[in-house]
matplotlib code that plots the C-alpha trace (Angstrom):
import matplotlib.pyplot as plt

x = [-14.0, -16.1, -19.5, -18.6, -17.2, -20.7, -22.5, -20.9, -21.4, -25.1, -25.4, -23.6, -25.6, -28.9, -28.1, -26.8, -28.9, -30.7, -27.5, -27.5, -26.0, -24.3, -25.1, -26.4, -23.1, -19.6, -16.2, -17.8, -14.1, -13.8, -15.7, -14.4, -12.6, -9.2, -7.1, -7.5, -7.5, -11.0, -12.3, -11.6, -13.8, -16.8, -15.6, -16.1, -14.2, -14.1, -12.3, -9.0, -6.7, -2.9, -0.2, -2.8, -2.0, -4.6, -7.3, -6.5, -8.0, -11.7, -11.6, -8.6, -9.6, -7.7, -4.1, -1.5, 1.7, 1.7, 1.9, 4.9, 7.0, 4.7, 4.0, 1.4, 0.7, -2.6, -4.2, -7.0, -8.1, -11.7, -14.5, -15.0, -10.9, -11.5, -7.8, -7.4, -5.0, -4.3, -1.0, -0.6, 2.0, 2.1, 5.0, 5.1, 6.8, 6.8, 4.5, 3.1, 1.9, 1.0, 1.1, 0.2, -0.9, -1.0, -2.6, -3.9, -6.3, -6.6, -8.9, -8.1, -11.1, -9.4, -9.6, -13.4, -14.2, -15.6, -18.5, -20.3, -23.8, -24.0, -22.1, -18.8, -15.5, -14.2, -10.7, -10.5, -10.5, -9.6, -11.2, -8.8, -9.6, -7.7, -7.4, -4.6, -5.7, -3.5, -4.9, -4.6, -6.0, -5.8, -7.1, -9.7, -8.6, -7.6, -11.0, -10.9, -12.4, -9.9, -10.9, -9.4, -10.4, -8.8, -8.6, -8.7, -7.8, -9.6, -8.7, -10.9, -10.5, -13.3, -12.7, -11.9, -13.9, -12.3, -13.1, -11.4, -13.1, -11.9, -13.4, -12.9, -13.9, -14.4, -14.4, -15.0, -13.6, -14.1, -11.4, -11.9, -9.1, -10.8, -12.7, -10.5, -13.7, -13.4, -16.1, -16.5, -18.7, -17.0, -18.5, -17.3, -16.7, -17.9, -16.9, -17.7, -16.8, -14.4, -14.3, -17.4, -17.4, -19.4, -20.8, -23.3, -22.1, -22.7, -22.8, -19.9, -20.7, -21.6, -22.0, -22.4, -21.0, -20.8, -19.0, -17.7, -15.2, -13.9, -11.3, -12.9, -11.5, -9.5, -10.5, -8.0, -10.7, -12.0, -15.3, -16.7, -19.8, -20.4, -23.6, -23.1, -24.7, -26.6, -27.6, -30.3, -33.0, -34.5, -31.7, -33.2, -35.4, -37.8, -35.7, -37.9, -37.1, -39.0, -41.8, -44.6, -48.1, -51.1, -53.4, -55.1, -51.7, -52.1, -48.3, -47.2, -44.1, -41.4, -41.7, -39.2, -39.9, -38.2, -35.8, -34.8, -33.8, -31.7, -29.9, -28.8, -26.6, -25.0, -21.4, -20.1, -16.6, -13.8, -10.5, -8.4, -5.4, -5.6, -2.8, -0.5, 1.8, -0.7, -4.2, -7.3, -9.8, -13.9, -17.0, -20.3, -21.6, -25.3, -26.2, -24.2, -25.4, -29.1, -28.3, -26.2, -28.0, -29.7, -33.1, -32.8, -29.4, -26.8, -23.7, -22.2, -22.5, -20.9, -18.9, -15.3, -11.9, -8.1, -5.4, -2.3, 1.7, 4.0, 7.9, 10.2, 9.4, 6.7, 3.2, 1.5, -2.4, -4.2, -8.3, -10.8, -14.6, -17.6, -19.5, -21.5, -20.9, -19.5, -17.5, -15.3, -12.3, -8.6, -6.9, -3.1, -1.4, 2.0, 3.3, 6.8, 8.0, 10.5, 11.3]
y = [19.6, 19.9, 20.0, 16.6, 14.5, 15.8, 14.4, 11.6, 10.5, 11.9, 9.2, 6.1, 7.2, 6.7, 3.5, 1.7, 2.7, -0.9, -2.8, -4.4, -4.5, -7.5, -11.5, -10.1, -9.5, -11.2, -10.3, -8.5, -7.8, -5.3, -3.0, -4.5, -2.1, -0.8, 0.1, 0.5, 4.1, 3.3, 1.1, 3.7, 6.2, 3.6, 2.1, 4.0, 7.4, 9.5, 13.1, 12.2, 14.4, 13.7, 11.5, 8.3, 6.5, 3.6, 6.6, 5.8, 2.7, 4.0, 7.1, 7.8, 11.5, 12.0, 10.9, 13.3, 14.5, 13.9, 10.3, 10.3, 7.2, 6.3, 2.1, 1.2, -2.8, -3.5, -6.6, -7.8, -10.8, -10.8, -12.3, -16.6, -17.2, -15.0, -12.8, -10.3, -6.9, -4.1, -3.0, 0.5, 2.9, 5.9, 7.6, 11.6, 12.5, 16.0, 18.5, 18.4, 14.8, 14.8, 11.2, 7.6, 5.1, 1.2, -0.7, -4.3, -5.9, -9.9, -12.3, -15.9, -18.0, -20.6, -24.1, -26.3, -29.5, -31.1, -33.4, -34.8, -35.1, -38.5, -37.0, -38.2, -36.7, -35.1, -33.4, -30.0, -27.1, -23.6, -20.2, -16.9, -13.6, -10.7, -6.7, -5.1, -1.6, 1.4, 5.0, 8.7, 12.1, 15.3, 18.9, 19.9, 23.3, 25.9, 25.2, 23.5, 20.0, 16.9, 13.7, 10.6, 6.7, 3.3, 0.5, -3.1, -6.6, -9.1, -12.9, -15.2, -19.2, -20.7, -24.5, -25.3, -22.2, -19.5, -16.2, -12.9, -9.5, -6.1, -2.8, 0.7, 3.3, 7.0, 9.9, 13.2, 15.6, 19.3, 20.8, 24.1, 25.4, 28.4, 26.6, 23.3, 21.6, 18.6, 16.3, 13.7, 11.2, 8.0, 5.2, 2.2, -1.0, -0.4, -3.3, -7.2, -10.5, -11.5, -15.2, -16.9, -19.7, -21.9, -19.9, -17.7, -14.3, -12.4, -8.5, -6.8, -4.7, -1.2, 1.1, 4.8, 6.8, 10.4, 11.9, 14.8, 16.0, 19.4, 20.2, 22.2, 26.2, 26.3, 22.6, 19.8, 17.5, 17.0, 15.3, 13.0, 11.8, 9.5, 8.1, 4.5, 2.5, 5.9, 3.5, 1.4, 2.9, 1.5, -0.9, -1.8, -4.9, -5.9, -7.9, -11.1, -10.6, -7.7, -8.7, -8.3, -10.3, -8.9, -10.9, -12.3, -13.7, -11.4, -10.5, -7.2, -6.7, -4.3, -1.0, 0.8, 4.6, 7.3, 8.2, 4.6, 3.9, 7.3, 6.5, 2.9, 5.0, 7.1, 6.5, 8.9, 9.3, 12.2, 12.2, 13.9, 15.8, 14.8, 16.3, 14.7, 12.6, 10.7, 10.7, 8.9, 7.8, 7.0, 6.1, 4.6, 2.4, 3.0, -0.2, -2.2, -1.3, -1.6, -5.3, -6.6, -5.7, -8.0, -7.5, -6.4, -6.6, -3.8, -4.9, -2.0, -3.1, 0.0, 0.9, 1.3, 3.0, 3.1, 4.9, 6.4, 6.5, 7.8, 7.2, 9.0, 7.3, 5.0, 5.0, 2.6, 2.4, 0.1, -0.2, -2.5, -2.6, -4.2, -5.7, -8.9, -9.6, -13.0, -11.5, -8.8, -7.6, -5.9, -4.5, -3.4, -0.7, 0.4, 2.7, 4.1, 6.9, 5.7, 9.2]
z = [-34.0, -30.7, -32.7, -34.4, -31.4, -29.7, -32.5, -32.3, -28.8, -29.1, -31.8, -29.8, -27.2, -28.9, -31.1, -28.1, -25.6, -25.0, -24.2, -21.1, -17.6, -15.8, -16.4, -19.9, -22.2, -22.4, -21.2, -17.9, -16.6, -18.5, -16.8, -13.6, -11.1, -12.1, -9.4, -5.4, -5.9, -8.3, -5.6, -2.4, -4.1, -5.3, -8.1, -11.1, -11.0, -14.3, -13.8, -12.1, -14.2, -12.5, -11.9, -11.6, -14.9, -14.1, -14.9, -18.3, -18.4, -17.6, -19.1, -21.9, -21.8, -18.8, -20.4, -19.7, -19.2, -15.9, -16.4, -18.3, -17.4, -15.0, -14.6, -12.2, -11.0, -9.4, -7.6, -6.0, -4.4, -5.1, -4.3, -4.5, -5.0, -8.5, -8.4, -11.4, -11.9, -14.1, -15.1, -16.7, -18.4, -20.4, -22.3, -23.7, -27.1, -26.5, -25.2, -28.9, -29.7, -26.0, -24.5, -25.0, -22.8, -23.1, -20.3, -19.6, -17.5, -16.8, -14.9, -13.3, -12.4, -10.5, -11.2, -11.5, -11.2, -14.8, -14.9, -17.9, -18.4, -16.5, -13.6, -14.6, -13.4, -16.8, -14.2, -13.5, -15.8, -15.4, -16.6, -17.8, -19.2, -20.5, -22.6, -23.7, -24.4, -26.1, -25.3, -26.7, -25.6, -27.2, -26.4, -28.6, -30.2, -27.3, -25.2, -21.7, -23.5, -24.2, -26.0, -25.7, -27.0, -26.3, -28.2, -26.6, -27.9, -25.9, -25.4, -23.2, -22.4, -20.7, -20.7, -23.9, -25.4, -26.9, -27.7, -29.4, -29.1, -30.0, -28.3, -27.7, -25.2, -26.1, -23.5, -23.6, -20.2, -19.3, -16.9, -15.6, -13.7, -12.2, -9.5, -9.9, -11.6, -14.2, -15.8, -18.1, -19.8, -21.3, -23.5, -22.7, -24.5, -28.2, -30.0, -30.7, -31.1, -33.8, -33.0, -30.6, -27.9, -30.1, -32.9, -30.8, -31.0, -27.7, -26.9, -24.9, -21.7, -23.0, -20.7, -20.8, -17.2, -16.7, -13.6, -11.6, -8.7, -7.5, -5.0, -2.4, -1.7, 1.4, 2.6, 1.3, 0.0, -3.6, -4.2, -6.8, -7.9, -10.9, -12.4, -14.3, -16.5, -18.1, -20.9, -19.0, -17.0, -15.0, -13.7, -10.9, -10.0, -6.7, -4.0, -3.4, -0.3, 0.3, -0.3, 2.4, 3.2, 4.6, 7.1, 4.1, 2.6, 0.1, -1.6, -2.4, -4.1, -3.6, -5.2, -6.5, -7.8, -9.5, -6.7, -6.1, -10.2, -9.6, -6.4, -8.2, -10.6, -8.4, -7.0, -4.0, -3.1, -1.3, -1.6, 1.6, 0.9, -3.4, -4.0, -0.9, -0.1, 2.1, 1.4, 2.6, 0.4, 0.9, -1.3, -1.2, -4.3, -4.0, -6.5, -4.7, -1.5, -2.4, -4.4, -1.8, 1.4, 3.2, 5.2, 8.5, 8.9, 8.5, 6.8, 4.9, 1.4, -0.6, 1.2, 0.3, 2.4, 1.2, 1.5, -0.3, 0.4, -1.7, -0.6, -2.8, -7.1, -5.5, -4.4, -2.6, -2.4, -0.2, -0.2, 1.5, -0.3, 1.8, -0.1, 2.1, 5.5, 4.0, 1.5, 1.2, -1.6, -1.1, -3.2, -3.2, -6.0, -6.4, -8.7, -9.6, -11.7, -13.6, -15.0]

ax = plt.figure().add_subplot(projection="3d")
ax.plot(x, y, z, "-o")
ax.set_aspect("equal")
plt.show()
């Protein structure tokens, strides 16, 4: 069973491995941060194996029984009045047919002013997005490997555009209880189009992320460290900006090498006391840092800080990203056990 879901993502992984990263596909919310616990440790977190059932929406490996009658409700208030949220549950059989998880994710636009070709007022318009996703996980065998996929329904309304899409995401996670190690690598968004916009049929978001986090001996702090977008190299492109001129005028571009492409895919974050009541939460998005920050001028683009509460069912979860100095994003989480 191991051997053929190894195959299998060895195969997705090369037939798939031109798509594309953002302004390039369609329905880019969904790979769109899912909860503030997501954004506090950079954004795209892969090996959280506990009571979090918003996990399950970015990697469906990590379903389990401890999220059993859990529902989370997440918001944010991003950036340019654009508001979107997650809401997530999952529900256990029995300890034999293990869990399953439904989850969705929707997008508001706002409102925008029409205008025709001529410049005339057509009103206003408005812009909506959304996924309803149902999950499952299984251990594979009696090894320390789980599998998991989700299946999403897509809906999108852009004016007086419509389009339907239908996708899944497949991930594979190791868990090694010994030295409290877990990692994963999920493909995300396989899928298509089954009706268009206007007859143009338009690739979804693939993306192909691998990660990893251990809680450290004796020290109440568990690391992670996850490397997106695996399926485009390089991803990065020379700031403009950057540029410099000689005395001649002569332009040189900016260059960047091996170890720049690398640091673009990597996401940093820690966790402090995982397992507690109260814990604080850090990261450091290193694409986002690098594609946000502007020339010299320090403004903190990555980086990312919540925090957790958990009083008695419920557990609140605050986080603030940085992302320009003109523009920032919150995001607020609360989830009860209703068990």
């Amino acid at each position: 069973m191991l051997k053929k879901i190894v195959t299998f993502f060895c195969l997705s992984f090369s037939t798939l491995s031109i798509s594309q990263v953002g302004g390039e596909t369609t329905y880019q919310f969904l790979n769109l941060i899912s909860s503030p616990r997501q954004a506090a440790l950079g954004g795209k977190i892969l090996t959280n194996v506990d009571y979090d059932v918003t996990q399950g929406l970015f990697n469906p490996a990590t379903i389990n029984v401890e999220m059993d009658n859990q529902l989370a409700v997440n918001y944010s208030s991003y950036l340019g009045g654009i508001s979107y949220g997650t809401a997530s549950y999952a529900y256990t059989v029995d300890r034999r047919t293990q869990t399953f998880h439904a989850g969705i994710t929707y997008i508001n636009y706002g409102s925008f002013d029409g205008y025709d070709e001529n410049g005339n007022s057509t009103g206003t318009f408005t812009g909506n997005e959304a996924a309803l996703s149902m999950g499952y996980a299984l251990q594979i065998g009696y090894s320390d490997f789980y599998f998991g996929t989700n299946v999403k329904f897509i809906t999108s309304k852009l004016e007086q555009y419509n389009s339907l899409g239908i996708a899944a995401d497949l991930g594979l996670l190791y868990i090694n209880d010994n030295i409290d190690f877990n990692a994963a690598i999920v493909v995300r968004n396989l899928g298509t189009q089954i009706t268009t916009y206007a007859g143009l049929n338009e690739r979804l978001p693939f993306e192909i992320a691998f990660g990893m986090s251990q809680r450290l001996e004796n020290v109440p702090i568990r690391w992670h460290v996850t490397f997106e977008n695996l399926q485009k190299w390089p991803i990065a492109r020379p700031n403009p900006a950057r540029s410099v001129s000689d005395l001649g005028g002569n332009q040189t571009n900016e260059k960047v090498g091996f170890l720049g492409q690398l640091i673009r895919h990597t996401i940093l974050g820690a966790e402090i006391f995982p397992e507690g009541g109260f814990n604080i939460r850090l990261g450091y998005n290193f694409r986002r840092g690098e594609e946000l920050r502007i020339v010299d001028q320090r403004n903190f683009s990555g980086l990312s800080a919540g925090i957790s509460i958990k009083m008695n069912k419920m557990r609140f979860s605050y986080t603030h990203a940085k992302y320009t100095s003109a523009a920032n994003s919150n995001f607020f989480g609360l989830q009860i056990d209703l068990r």
